[in-house]
C-alpha positions in Angstrom: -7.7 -20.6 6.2 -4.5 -20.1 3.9 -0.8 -19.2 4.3 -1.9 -15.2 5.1 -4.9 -15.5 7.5 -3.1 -17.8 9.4 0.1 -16.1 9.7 -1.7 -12.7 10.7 -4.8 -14.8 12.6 -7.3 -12.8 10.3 -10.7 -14.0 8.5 -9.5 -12.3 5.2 -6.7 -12.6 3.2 -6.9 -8.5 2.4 -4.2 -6.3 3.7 -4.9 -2.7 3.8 -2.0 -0.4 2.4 -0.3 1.4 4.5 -0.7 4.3 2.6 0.8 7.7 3.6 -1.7 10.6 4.5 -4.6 7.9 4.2 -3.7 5.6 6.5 -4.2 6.4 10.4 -5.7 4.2 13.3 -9.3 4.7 12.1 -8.7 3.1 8.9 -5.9 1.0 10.2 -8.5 -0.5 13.1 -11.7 -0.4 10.9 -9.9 -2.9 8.3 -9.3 -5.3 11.3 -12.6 -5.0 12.6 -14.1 -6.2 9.4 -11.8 -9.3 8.7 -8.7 -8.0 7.2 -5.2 -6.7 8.4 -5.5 -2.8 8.8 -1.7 -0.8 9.0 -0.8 2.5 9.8 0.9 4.2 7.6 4.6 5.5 9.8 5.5 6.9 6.4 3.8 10.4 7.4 3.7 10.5 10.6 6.6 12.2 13.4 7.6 9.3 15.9 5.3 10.4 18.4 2.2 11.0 15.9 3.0 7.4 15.1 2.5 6.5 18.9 -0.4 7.9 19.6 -1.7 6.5 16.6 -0.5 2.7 17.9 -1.9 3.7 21.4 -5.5 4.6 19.9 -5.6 1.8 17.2 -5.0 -0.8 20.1 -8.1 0.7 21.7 -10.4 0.9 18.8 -9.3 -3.2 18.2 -8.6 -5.9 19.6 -8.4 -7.4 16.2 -4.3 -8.1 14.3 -3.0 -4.6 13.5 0.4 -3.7 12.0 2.6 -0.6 10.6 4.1 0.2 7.7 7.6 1.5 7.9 9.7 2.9 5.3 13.0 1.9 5.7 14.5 5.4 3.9 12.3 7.2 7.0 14.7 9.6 8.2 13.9 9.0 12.3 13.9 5.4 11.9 15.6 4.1 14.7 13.1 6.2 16.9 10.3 4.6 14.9 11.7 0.9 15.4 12.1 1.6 19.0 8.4 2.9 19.2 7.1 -0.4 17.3 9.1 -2.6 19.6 8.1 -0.4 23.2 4.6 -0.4 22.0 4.4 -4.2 21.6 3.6 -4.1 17.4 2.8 -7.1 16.8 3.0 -7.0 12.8 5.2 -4.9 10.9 5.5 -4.0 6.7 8.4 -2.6 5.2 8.9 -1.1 2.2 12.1 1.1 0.8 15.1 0.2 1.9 17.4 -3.4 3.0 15.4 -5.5 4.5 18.3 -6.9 6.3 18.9 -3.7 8.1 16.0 -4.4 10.7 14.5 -7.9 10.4 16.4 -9.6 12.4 15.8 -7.4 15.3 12.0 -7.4 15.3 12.2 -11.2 14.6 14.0 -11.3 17.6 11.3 -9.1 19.4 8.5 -11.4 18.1 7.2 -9.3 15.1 6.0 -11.1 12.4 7.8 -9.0 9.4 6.7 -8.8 5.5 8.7 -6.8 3.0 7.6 -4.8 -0.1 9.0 -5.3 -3.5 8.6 -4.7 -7.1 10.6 -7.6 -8.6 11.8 -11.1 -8.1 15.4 -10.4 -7.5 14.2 -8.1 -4.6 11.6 -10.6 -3.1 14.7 -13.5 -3.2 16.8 -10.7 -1.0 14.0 -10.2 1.0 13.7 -14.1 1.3 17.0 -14.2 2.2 16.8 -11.5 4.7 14.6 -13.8 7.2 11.1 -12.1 6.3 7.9 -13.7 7.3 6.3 -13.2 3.5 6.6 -10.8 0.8 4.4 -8.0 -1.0 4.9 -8.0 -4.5 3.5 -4.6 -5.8 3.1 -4.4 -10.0 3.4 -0.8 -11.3 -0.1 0.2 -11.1 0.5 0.5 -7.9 -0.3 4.2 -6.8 2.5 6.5 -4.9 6.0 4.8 -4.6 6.9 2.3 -7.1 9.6 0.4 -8.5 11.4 1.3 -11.2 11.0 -1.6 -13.6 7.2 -1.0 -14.4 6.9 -4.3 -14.3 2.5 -4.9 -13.9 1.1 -6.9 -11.6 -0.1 -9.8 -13.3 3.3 -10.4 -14.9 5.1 -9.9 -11.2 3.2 -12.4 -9.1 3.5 -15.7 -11.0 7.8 -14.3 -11.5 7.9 -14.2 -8.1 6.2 -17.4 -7.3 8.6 -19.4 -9.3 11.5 -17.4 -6.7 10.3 -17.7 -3.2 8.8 -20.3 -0.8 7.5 -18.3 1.5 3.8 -16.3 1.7 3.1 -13.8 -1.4 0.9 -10.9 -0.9 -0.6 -9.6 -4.5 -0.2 -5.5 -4.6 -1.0 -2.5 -7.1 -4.4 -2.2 -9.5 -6.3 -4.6 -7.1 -9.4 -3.1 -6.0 -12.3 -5.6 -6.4 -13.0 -9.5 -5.5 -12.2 -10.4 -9.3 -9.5 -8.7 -9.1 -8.1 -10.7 -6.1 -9.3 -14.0 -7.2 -7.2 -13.2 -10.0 -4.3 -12.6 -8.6 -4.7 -15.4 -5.9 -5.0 -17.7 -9.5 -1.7 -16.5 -10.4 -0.2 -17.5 -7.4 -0.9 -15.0 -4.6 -1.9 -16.5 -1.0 -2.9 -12.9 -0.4 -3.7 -9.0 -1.8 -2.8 -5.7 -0.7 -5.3 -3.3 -1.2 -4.5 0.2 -1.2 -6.8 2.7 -3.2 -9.8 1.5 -3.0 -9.5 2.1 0.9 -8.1 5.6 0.4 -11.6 6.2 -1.1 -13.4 5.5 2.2 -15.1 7.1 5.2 -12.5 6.4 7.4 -9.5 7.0 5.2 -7.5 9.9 6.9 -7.2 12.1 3.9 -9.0 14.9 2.7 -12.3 14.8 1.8 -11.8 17.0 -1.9 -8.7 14.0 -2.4 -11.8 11.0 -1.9 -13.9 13.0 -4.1 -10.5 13.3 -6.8 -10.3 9.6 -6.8 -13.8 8.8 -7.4 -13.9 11.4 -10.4 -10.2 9.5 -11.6 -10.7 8.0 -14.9 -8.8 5.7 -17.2 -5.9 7.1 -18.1 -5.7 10.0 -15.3 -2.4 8.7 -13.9 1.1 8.5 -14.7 4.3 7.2 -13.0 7.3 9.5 -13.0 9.7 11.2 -11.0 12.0 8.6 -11.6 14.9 10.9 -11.3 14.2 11.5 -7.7 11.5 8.3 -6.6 9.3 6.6 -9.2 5.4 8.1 -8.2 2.2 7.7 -9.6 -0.1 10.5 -9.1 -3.2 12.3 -10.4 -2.6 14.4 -13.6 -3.0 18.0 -11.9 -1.9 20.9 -12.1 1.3 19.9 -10.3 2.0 17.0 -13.1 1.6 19.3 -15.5 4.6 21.9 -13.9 6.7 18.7 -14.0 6.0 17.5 -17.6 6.6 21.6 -18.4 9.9 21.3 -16.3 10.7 17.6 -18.6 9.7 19.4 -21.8 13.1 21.7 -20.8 15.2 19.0 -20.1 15.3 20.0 -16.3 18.0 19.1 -14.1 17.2 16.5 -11.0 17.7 19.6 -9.0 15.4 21.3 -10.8 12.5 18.7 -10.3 13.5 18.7 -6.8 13.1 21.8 -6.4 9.5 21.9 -7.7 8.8 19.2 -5.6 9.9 20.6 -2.3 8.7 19.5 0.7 5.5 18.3 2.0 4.0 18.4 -1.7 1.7 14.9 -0.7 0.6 16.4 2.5 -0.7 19.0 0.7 -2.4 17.3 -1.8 -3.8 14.3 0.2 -4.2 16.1 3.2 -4.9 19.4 3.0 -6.9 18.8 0.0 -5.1 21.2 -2.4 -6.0 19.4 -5.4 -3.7 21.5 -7.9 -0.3 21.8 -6.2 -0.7 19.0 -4.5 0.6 15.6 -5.3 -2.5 13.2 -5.6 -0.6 9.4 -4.9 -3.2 7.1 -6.4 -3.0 3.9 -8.4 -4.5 3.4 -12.0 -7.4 1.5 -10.4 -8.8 4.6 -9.2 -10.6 3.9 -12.3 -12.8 1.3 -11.1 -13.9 3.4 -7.6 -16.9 5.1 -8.1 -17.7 6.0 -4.2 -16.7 6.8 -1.3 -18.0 3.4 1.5 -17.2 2.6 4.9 -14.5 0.2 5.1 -17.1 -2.7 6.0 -19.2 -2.2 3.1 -15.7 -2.2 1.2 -14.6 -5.9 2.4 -18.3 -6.9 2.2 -18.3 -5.7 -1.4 -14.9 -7.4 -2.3 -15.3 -10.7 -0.6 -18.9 -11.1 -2.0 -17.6 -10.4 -5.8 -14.8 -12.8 -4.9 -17.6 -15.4 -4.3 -19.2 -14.4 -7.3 -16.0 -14.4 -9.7 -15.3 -18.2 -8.1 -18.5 -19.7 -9.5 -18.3 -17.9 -12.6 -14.7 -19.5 -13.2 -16.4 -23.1 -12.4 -18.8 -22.2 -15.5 -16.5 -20.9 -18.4 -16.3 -23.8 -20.5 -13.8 -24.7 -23.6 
């Protein structure tokens, strides 16, 4: 056992991302099942969506479970309410001041982890009374920090910063790749799009086939006038780089984006004026698996990577 499977009582140290769209009680309950920490995704779903989907995860596990919350969320004193009615026993939280609600579900008994993208973020969350932090590198599919700041050069800055458990996020989709960042200084990963890519992901079916067909290259972050993305080069990216080329307005770019773009992209499966969240590792998925072949795969090339390490020589 290490610092995360024993503060979420899991086999694994692999936290599923709470990913928006992607992430409802059959993936959220399927990742626990199999040794890791599934969470819902509250980022998309109405506060009684989000209940129902609490209500029928609890059923389908009796495994750890959590939700992720974004702070921004525009009902979120319902949501809080739910999570704390509903007897959540694990909750992420990602955009927004941590100190705004970690306090109160400390106080409820909710073991709480905030997301971050830099080390003077994960010192406020620190600070803030969280339980252990998710530092996410700019790779990192859908919302994202600012400060494009990768992965591998995030973890060990953060490291040196806290004292509490650090969860490894963004362009980690494989065993080696979590050994790796567990070398760095990690107790833990994140894994979001390599679930998003499987059966029991919540999304669309032509959106798993998009990520599988994602190459090197096929995604960019922008939209850092409004909320840093990163998203699928479609036919939507390319209205917004046409909208750049003109020097648009913010207004202008929010108008394009409108509402509901990521629902209709994700989950309705509109693959060209849709917005297609995915991280660049989308370039290492080349199926669509069950979420227990998924851990299997990962923790057996972790296994792998480990001996291979005690071999290299200098």
């Amino acid at each position: 056992m290490n610092k995360i499977t024993r503060l979420f009582n899991i086999k694994y140290p692999i936290i599923q991302g709470g990913m928006i769209w992607n992430s409802g009680y059959k993936l959220a309950s399927a990742v626990s099942n199999s040794g890791g920490l599934g969470l819902i995704g509250a980022g998309s779903m109405y506060p009684e969506v989000l209940r129902e989907h609490i209500q029928k995860c609890k059923k389908a596990t009796g495994k750890p479970f959590g939700v992720n919350v974004p702070l921004l969320y525009p009902n979120i004193e319902e949501i809080i309410n739910i999570i704390v009615r509903e007897e959540v026993k694990i909750v992420f939280t990602s955009a927004g001041n941590p100190k705004t609600w970690t306090s109160l579900l400390k106080e409820k008994g909710i073991t709480v982890v905030h997301v971050v993208s830099s080390s003077k973020f994960a010192l406020k969350a620190q600070e803030a009374g969280v339980d252990a932090i998710v530092a996410e590198g700019f790779e990192a599919g859908g919302h994202n920090g600012r400060e494009e700041t990768t992965t591998f050069t995030l973890i060990p800055m953060v490291k040196e910063q806290i004292s509490i458990p650090l969860i490894a996020a963004g362009g980690i989709a494989t065993g080696s790749g979590m050994l790796a960042a567990m070398v760095l200084g990690a107790d833990g990963v994140q894994i979001g799009s390599r679930f998003a890519a499987s059966a029991e992901s919540s999304s669309h079916e032509n959106f798993k086939k998009r990520i599988v067909d994602t190459k090197e290259g096929d995604t960019q972050l922008t939209l850092k006038e409004l909320a840093p993305v990163r998203l699928i080069k479609n036919k939507f990216y390319q209205d917004l780089q046409d909208l750049y080329a003109r020097c648009a307005t913010v207004e202008e770019l929010s108008m394009l984006l409108g509402r509901a773009r990521a629902k209709k992209g994700m989950f309705e499966g509109d693959l060209d004026e849709g917005e297609l969240e995915i991280g660049q590792v989308a370039g290492l998925i080349h199926d669509i698996k069950s979420v227990d072949e998924i851990i299997t795969e990962i923790i057996k090339d972790f296994e792998l990577s480990k001996n291979t390490i005690k071999n290299i020589h200098f």
